[in-house]
C-alpha positions in Angstrom: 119.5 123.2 116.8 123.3 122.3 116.4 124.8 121.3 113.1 122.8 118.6 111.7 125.9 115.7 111.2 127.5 114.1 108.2 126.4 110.9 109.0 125.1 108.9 111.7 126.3 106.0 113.1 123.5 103.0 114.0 124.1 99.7 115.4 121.9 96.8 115.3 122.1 93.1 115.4 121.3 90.7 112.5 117.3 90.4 112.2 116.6 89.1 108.0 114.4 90.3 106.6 114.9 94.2 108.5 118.5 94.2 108.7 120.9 91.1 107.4 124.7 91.8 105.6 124.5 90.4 101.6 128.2 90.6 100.1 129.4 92.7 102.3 126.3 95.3 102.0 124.0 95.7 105.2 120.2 95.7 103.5 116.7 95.1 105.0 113.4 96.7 105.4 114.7 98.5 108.6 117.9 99.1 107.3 116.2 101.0 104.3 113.4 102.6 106.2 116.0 104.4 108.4 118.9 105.1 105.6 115.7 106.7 103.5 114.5 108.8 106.7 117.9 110.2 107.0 118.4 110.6 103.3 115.8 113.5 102.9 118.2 115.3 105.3 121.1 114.2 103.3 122.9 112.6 105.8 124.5 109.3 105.1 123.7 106.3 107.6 126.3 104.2 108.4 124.7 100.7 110.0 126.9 97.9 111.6 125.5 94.6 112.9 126.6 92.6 115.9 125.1 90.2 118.2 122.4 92.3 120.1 124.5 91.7 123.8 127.5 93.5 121.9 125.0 96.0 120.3 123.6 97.1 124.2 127.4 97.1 124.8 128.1 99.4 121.9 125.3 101.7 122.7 126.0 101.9 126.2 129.4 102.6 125.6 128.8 105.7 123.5 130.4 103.9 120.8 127.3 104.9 118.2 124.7 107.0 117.6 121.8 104.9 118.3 120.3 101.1 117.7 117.5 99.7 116.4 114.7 97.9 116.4 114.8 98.1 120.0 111.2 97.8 122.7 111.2 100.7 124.5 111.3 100.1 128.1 111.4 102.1 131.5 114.5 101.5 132.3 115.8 102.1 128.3 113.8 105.2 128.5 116.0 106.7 131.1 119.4 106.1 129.4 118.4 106.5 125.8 116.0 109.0 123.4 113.8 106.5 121.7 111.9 107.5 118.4 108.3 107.2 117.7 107.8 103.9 116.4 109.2 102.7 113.3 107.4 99.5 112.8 104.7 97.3 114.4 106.2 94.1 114.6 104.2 90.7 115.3 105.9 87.8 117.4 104.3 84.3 118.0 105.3 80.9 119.0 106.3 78.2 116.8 106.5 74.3 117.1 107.5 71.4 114.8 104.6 69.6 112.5 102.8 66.9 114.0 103.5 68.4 117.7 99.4 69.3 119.3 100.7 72.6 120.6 97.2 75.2 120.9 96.9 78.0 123.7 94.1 79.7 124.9 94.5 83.0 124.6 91.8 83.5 127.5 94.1 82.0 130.3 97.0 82.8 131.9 100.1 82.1 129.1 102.6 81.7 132.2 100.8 78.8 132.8 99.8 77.2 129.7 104.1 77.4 129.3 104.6 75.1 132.1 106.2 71.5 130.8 107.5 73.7 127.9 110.8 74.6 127.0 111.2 77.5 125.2 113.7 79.0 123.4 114.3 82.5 123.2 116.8 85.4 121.4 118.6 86.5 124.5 119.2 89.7 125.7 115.8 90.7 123.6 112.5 92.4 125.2 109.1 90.0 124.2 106.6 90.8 126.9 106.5 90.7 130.9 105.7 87.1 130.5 108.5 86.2 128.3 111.0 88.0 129.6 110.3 86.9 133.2 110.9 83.0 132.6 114.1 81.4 133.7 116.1 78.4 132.8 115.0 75.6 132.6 111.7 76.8 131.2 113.7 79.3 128.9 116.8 78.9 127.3 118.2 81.5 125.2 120.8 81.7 122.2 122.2 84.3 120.1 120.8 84.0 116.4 117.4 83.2 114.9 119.0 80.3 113.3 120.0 78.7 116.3 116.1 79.0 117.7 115.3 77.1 114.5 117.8 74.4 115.1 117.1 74.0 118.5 113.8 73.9 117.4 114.4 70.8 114.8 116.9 69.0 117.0 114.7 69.1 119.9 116.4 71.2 122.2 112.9 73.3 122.4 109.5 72.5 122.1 108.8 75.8 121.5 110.3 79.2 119.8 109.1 82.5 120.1 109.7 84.4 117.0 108.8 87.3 114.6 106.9 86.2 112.1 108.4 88.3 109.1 111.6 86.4 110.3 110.3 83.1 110.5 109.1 83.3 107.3 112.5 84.7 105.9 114.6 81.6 107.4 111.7 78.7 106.4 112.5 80.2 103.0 116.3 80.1 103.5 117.0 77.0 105.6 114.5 75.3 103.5 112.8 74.0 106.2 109.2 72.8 105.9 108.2 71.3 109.2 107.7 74.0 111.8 104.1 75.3 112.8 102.9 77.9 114.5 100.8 77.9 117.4 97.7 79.0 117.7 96.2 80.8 120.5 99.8 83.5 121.2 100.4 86.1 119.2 102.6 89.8 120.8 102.6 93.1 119.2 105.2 95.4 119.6 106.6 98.7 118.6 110.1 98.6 117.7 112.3 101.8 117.6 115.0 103.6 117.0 117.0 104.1 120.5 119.6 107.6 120.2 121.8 108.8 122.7 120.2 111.3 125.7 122.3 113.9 124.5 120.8 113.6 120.8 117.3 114.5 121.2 118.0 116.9 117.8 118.7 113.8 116.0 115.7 111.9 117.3 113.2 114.7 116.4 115.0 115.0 113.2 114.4 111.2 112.5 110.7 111.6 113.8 110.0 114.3 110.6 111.6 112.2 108.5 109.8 109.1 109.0 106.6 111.3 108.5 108.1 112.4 104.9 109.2 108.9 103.8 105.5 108.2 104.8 104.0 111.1 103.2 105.9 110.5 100.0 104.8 106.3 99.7 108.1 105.3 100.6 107.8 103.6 103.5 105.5 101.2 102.0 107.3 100.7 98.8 110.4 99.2 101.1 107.8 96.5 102.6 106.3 95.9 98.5 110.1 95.1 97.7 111.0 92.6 100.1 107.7 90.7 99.8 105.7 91.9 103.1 
């Protein structure tokens, strides 16, 4: 194995609770899982966040190490070396109170979108469905808070969100009046996405998510933000 490095360089874009900058300090559930994987190696973890479009551009670049929480994808899969997963995250749809919004989750979801217009974090992964709708059906922006404005001011009827998120900016933007649907719900595993060449890394990170896990500490960073 070569020289295990100093530090390593991650990219990833803003996603509160798992990654989000307070004061000037980048902290999150992610954020911590990852620096505490790399920290029973002693190597320091140095994150910066972008808009995900600039963090693809970073990545593909060769200007870091590697970006998370990314869906791993046939086409990712051939440029990058993705981890095992480092989270299961859950991702549903979300209206404003007093809208009748219910889907079956026994029929075609393609269809039961028709009429609706969604709105959608671009440049991310969701599911084959999601990811294959178009404008006008989907628009997309580049922040969660945007999907929840867009939301309130009407520019959607729907928004497809994580849930750990949604909950984090309710809390934040104080808003009380968004729902969500019933009937949708997508799991996915999120991970972290290293350069081809840095498969030493990526097996590195692999043990020591099993350690963090082995140890409690994986759980104990969910316990202290609350999930």
């Amino acid at each position: 194995m070569k020289k295990t490095p100093d530090i390593v360089n991650l990219v990833a874009d803003p996603y509160p609770p798992y990654q989000y900058n307070e004061s000037g300090t980048v902290r999150g559930i992610d954020h911590d899982i990852i620096t505490a994987v790399f920290r029973e190696f002693k190597i320091e973890t140095r994150v910066q966040l972008f808009p995900w479009k600039d963090c693809i551009t970073l990545i593909e670049n060769k200007k870091a190490d590697g970006i998370f929480q990314i869906v791993l994808t046939p086409e990712r899969e051939s440029v990058f070396s993705f981890s095992r997963p480092l989270r299961t995250a859950g991702t549903a749809l979300y209206c404003t109170a007093g809208t009748s919004v219910e889907f079956d989750s026994e029929r075609d979801i393609k269809v039961q979108l028709e009429g609706y217009t969604l709105g959608a974090l671009a440049g991310y992964s969701y599911n084959p469905v999601i990811d294959s709708l178009k404008e006008p059906s989907k628009k997309e922006v580049d922040t969660q808070e945007k999907l929840l404005k867009g939301l309130l001011d009407g520019r959607f009827d729907l928004v497809v969100m994580d849930t750990g998120v949604e909950a984090y900016l309710v809390d934040k933007m104080k808003v009380d009046s968004i729902v969500r649907v019933r009937g949708f719900e997508i799991t996915r595993e999120l991970h972290v996405a290293f350069q081809k060449n840095l498969i030493e890394l990526k097996d590195l990170f692999n043990s020591g998510l099993d350690k963090i896990k082995e140890k409690g500490i994986y759980k104990q960073i969910f316990h202290k933000y609350g999930l």
